[in-house]
C-alpha positions in Angstrom: -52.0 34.7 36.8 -54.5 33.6 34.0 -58.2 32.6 34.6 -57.0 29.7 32.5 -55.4 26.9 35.1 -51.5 26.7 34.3 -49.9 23.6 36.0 -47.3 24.9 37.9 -44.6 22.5 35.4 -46.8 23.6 32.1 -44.1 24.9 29.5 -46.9 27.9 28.0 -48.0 30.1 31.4 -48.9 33.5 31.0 -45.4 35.1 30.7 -44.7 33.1 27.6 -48.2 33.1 25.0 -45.8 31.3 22.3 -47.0 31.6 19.0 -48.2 28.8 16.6 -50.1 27.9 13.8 -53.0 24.8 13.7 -55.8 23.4 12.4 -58.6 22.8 14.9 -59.6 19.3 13.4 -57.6 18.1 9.7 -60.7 20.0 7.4 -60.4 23.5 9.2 -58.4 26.1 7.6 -54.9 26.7 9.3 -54.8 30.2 11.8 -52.7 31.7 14.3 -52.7 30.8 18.1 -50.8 31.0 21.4 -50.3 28.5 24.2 -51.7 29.3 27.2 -51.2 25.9 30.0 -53.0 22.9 27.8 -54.8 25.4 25.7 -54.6 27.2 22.2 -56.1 30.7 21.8 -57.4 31.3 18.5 -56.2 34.4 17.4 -58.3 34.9 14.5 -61.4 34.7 16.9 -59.6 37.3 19.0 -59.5 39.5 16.0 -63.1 39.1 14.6 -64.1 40.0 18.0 -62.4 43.2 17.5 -60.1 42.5 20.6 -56.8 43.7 18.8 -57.5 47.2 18.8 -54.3 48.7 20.0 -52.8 51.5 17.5 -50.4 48.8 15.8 -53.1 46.2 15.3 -56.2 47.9 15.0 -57.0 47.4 11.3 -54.7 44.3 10.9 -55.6 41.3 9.6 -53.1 39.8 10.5 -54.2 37.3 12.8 -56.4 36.2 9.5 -53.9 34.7 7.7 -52.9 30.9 7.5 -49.6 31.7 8.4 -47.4 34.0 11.1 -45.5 36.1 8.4 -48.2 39.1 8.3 -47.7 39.5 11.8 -43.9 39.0 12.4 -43.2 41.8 9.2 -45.1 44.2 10.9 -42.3 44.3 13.5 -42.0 44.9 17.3 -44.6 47.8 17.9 -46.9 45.0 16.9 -45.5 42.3 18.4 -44.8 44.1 21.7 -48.8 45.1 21.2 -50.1 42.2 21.0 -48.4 40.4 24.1 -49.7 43.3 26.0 -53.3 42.8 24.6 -53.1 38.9 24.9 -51.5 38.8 28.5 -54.5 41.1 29.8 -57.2 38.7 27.7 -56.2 36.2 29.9 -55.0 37.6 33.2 -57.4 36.6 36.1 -58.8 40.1 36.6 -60.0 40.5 33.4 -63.5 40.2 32.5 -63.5 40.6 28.3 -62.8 36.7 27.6 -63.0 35.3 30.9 -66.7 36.2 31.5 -67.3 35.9 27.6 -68.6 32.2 27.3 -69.4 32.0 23.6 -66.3 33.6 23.1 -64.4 31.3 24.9 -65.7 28.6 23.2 -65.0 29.8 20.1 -61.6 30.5 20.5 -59.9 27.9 22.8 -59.2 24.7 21.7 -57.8 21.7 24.4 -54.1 21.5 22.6 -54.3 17.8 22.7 -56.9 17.8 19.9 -55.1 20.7 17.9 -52.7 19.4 14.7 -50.0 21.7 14.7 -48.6 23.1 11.0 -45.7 25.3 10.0 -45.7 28.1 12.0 -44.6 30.8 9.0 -43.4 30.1 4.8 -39.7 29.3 5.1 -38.2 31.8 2.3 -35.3 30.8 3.3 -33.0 28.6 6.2 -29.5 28.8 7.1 -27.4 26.7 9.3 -25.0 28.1 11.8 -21.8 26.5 13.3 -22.1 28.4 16.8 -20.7 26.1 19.6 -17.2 25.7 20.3 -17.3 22.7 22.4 -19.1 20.9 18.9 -16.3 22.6 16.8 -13.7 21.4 18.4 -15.4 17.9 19.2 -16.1 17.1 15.6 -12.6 18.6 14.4 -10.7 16.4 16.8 -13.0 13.6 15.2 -12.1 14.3 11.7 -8.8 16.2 12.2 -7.2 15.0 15.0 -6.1 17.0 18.3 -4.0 19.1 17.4 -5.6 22.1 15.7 -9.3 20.5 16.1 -10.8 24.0 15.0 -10.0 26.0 11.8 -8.7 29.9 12.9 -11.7 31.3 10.8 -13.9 29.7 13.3 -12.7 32.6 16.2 -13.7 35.3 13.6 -17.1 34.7 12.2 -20.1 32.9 12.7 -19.8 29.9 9.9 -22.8 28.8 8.2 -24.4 27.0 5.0 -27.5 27.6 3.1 -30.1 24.7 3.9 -32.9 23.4 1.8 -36.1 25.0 3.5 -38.3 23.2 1.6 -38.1 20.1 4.0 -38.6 21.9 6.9 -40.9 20.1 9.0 -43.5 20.4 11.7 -42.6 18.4 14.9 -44.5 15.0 14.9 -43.5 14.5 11.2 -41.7 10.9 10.6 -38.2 11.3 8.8 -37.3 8.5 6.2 -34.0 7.4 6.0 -32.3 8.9 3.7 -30.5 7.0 0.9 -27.0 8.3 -0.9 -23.5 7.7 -1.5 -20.5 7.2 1.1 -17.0 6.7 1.5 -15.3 3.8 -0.6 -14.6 0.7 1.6 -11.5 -1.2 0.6 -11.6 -0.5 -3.5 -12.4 2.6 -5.3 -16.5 2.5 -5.7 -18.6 4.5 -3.1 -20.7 2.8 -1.0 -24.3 3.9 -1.7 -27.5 2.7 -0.3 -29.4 4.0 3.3 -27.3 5.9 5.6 -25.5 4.1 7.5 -24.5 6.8 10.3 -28.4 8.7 10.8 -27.6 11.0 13.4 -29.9 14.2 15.2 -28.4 17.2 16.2 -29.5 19.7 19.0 -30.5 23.1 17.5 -32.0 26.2 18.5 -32.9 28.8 15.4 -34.1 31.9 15.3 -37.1 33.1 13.3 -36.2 36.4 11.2 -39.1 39.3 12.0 -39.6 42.9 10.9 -40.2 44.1 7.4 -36.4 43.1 6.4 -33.3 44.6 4.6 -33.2 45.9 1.3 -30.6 44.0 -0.7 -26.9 45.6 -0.3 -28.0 47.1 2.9 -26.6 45.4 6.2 -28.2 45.1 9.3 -26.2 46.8 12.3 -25.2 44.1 15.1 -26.5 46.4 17.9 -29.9 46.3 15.8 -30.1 42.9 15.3 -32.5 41.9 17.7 -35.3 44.1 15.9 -34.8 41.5 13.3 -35.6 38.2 15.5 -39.2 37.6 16.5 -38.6 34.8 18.4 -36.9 31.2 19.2 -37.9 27.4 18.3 -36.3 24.3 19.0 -34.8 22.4 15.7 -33.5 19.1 15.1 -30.6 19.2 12.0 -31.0 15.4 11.1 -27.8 14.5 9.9 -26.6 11.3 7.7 -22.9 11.7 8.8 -21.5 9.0 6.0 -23.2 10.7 3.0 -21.7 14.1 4.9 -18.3 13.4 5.1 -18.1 11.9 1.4 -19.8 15.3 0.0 -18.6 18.1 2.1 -15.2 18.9 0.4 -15.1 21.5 -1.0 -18.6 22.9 -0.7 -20.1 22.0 2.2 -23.4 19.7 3.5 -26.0 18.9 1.2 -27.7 15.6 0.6 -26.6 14.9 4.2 -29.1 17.4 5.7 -31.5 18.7 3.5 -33.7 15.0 3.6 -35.3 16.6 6.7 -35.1 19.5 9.5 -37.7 19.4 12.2 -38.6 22.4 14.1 -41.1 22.7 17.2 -44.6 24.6 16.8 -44.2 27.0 19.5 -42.2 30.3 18.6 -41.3 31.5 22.0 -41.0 35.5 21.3 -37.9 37.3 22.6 -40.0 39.2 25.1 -40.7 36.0 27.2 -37.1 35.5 26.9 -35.8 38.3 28.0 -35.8 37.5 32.0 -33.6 34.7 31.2 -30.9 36.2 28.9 -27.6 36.3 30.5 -24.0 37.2 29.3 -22.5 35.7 26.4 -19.2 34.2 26.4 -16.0 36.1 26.1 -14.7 36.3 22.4 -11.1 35.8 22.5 -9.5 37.4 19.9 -11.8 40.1 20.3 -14.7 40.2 16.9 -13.9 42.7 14.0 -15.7 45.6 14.9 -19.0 44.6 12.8 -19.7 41.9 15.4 -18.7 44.0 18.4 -21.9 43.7 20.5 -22.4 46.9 23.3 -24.4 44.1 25.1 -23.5 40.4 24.2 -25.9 38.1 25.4 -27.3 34.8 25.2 -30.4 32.9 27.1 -29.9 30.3 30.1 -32.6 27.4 28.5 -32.1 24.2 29.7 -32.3 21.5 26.8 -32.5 17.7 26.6 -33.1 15.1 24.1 -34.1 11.6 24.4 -34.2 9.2 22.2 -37.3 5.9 22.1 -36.3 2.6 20.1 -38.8 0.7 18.5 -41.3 -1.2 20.9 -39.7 0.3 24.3 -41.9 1.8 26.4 -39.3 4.1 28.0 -36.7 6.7 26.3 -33.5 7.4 27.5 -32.1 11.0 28.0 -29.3 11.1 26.2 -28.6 14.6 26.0 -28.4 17.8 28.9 -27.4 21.1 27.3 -28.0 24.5 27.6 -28.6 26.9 24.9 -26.2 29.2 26.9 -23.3 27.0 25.5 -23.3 29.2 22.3 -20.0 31.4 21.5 -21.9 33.0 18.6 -24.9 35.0 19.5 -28.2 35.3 17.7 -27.3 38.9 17.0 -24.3 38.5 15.8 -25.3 35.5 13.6 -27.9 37.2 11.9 -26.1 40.8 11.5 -23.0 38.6 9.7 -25.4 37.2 7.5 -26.6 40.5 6.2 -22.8 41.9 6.6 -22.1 41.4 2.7 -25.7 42.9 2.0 -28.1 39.9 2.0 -31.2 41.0 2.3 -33.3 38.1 5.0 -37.0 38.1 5.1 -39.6 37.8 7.5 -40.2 33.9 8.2 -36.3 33.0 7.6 -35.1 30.3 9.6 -31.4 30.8 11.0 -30.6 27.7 13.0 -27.6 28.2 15.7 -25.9 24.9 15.1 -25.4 22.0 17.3 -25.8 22.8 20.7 -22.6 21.0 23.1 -21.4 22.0 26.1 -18.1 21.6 27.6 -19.1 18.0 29.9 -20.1 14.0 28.1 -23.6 14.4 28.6 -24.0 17.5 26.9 -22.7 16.7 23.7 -25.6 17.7 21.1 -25.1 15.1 18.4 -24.7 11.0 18.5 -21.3 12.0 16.3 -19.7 13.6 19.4 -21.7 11.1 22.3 -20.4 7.9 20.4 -17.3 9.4 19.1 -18.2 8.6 15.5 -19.4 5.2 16.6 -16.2 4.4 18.3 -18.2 4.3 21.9 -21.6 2.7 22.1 -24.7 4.7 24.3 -27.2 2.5 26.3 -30.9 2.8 25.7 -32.2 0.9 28.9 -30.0 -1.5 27.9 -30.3 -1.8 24.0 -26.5 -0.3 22.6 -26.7 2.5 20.0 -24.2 4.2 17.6 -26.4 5.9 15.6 -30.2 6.1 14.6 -31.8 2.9 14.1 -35.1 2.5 12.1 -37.9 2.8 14.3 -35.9 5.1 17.0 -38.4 8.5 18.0 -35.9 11.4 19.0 -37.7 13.8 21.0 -35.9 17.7 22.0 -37.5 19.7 24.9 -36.5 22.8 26.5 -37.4 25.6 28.9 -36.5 28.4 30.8 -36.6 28.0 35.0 -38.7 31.6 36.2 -39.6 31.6 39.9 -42.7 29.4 40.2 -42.8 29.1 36.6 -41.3 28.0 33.0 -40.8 29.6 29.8 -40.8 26.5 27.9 -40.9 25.6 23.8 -42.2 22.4 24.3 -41.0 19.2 22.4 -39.5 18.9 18.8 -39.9 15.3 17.8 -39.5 13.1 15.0 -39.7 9.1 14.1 -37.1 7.5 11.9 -38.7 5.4 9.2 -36.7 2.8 7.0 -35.4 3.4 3.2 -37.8 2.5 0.7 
C-alpha cells in the first residue's frame, strides 16, 4: 500500500511505478517520473534530495536528464535499485516523503495537469511480424487460403526497419497521409490521401542496458537483460499506399507518416507476476532462438475508436498481448543474431496484436476484411479511418485487488492538407 490513494481500478499502483517523461506546465524543462494512482513523482526532485542513494544510483545523475536513456544504459542493478528505493518512498509505512511536506510538494504533480513527452531518443525502431493469427489473416487477404503464411514465417521473427523520427507521444494528432496506390482500371497510380488509413494494435519493447558491440550477438537466454520495459504502440498504417510499395522491399511511406506510443514504460519487473508460457513453436526454432524458458505476459488489450462529434467510442478490439508466437526475447536476440549492435532507447515493436476469435483482430484490415465487411460505431458504418476518428489503445495486467496497467495510447486523425 502507498500513502498515496490508488483507486482500486487505477492502472499505476504501487507494484507498477511506470516510468515517464513530462513537463510540469509547457515552459518547464522535461524530467523523469513515475505513476503512482493519479500522480507523477518527480524523479529529479527525488534525486536532489539525495533519496537515490543505493550503491547503483548513488552518484547518478541520471534522474537529471531530459530523457530516460541515462538511466535505462546503466542496466538492471540500477533499474532493480531504483524500484526498490521508489516502492519504499511511497509505501504507507514510510516516513522520508510521506511526512516530508515541502518535499511532497515539490515533487508530485496531479497527472491531469502534467504534458507528457517522449519517454527516451529513439536511435532506432524496428517493426516485428509476431502474431500468427495476423499472419495468416492478412495472407489469406492478399494471398488466398491456401498457403496464407510464407514457411519463413515458422523460423524467424520477421521485421522491417521503421522511421523513428515520427515516433510520437500519445495525444499527438496524425495527418492523413498522402501517396500513391494501385492503378484503377488504366495504367496510372492513383495518388492523393489514403484511402484505406488503418491503426494496428502493437506492443514494443524498449531496448535497456549499455548494449552490444557491433558483430557481437546477444544470447536469447540473455535477452531480457536487454529490455527495460513495455509500452503500448499504435503502427498507423495507410494499407493502399502499402500494398502498391511493399514488393520487393517492404513498408515505407505506408507507416513511417506516424507511430504513436503510450508515456508509461511499464518495467519488466512489474510484469513479471503476469508472465505466462509462450506458445509452442512447431517446427521447433534453430537453436539460436531456443528459449530454456519461453514466455510471454497475459495483458489484456483493447482499442476503441471515437468518430467526429460522437460522444461515445465503440470498442472495437479485445486482445491479449499473450497472442504473440514470437517472444520479446527471441525478437530482440534475432535482431542482434547477424551482429547488430541495438542501443539503449531502441524501440522494437511486436507487430499487430490478433488473436484466434473476430473481435480480437488487431487491425481494421483483418476486422473489415480489407473493407469487404463494414464495423458499426453506435451506428455510423466504418471500413477504415475517417478524418476526424480518435483511436484510443489501453491495456493492463489483472493482479489480485489490483492492475498493472500502461494506460491509453491515443491519437486523432486529421485530414490531408
Amino acid at each position: 500500500m502507498s500513502f498515496i490513494e490508488v483507486d482500486a481500478g487505477s492502472h499505476f499502483p504501487i507494484q507498477n511505478l511506470p516510468y515517464g517523461v513530462f513537463k510540469p506546465e509547457p515552459s518547464t524543462p522535461a524530467r523523469p517520473g513515475v505513476a503512482i494512482g493519479d500522480y507523477v513523482l518527480d524523479l529529479s526532485e527525488i534525486a536532489k534530495a539525495g533519496l537515490f542513494n543505493g550503491s547503483v544510483l548513488n552518484d547518478s545523475d541520471c534522474f537529471l536528464q531530459p530523457n530516460l536513456n541515462k538511466f535505462l544504459a546503466l542496466g538492471r542493478p540500477a533499474w532493480k535499485e531504483a524500484r526498490a528505493t521508489l516502492q519504499k518512498l511511497l509505501s504507507s509505512d514510510e516516513p522520508t516523503l510521506r511526512d516530508n511536506a515541502s518535499l511532497r510538494q515539490k515533487a508530485l504533480f496531479p497527472m491531469s495537469k502534467v504534458e507528457m513527452v517522449l519517454p527516451m531518443v529513439i536511435g532506432d525502431y524496428t517493426d516485428f511480424f509476431s502474431s500468427m493469427h495476423h499472419a495468416k489473416n492478412c495472407g489469406t487477404i492478399f494471398r488466398g487460403p491456401q498457403n496464407p503464411i510464407p514457411p519463413n514465417w515458422f523460423h524467424l521473427p520477421i521485421a522491417y526497419h521503421g522511421r523513428a523520427s515520427s515516433v510520437v507521444i500519445s495525444g499527438t494528432d496524425i495527418t492523413r497521409p498522402r501517396g500513391q496506390g494501385y492503378p484503377a482500371g488504366s495504367s496510372t497510380p492513383y495518388f492523393g490521401p489514403s484511402q484505406k488509413l488503418d491503426f494496428e494494435l502493437e506492443m514494443a519493447s524498449v531496448v535497456g542496458g549499455p548494449g552490444n558491440e557491433l558483430g557481437k550477438p546477444i544470447d536469447v537466454n540473455d535477452a531480457a537483460e536487454h529490455i527495460f520495459g513495455v509500452v503500448l504502440m499504435n503502427d498507423w498504417s495507410a494499407r493502399d499506399i502499402q500494398a502498391w510499395e511493399y514488393v520487393p522491399l517492404g513498408p515505407f511511406l505506408g507507416k513511417n507518416f506516424g507511430t504513436t506510443i503510450s508515456p508509461w514504460i511499464v518495467t519488466l519487473d512489474a510484469l513479471e507476476p503476469f508472465a505466462c508460457d509462450a506458445p509452442k513453436q512447431e517446427p521447433p526454432p534453430l537453436p539460436y532462438l531456443a528459449e530454456k524458458i519461453s514466455k510471454n505476459y497475459d495483458i489484456s488489450l483493447e482499442v476503441s475508436i471515437k468518430p467526429a462529434g460522437q460522444e461515445e467510442s465503440s470498442v472495437v478490439t479485445k486482445s491479449n498481448f499473450n497472442h504473440l508466437y514470437w517472444t520479446l526475447t527471441q525478437q530482440l536476440a534475432h535482431h542482434t543474431i547477424n551482429g547488430c549492435n541495438l542501443r539503449p532507447g531502441d524501440l522494437l515493436g511486436t507487430g499487430t496484436i490478433s488473436g484466434p476469435e473476430p473481435e480480437s483482430m488487431g487491425c481494421l484490415l483483418e476486422l473489415t476484411w480489407n473493407g469487404e465487411n463494414a464495423l458499426s460505431l453506435n451506428g455510423t458504418p466504418r471500413k477504415f479511418l475517417e478524418d476526424g476518428d480518435e483511436v484510443v489503445f489501453t491495456g493492463y495486467c489483472k493482479g489480485n485487488g489490483f492492475n498493472v496497467g500502461f494506460g491509453t495510447c491515443s491519437g486523432k486523425v486529421l485530414p490531408s492538407p
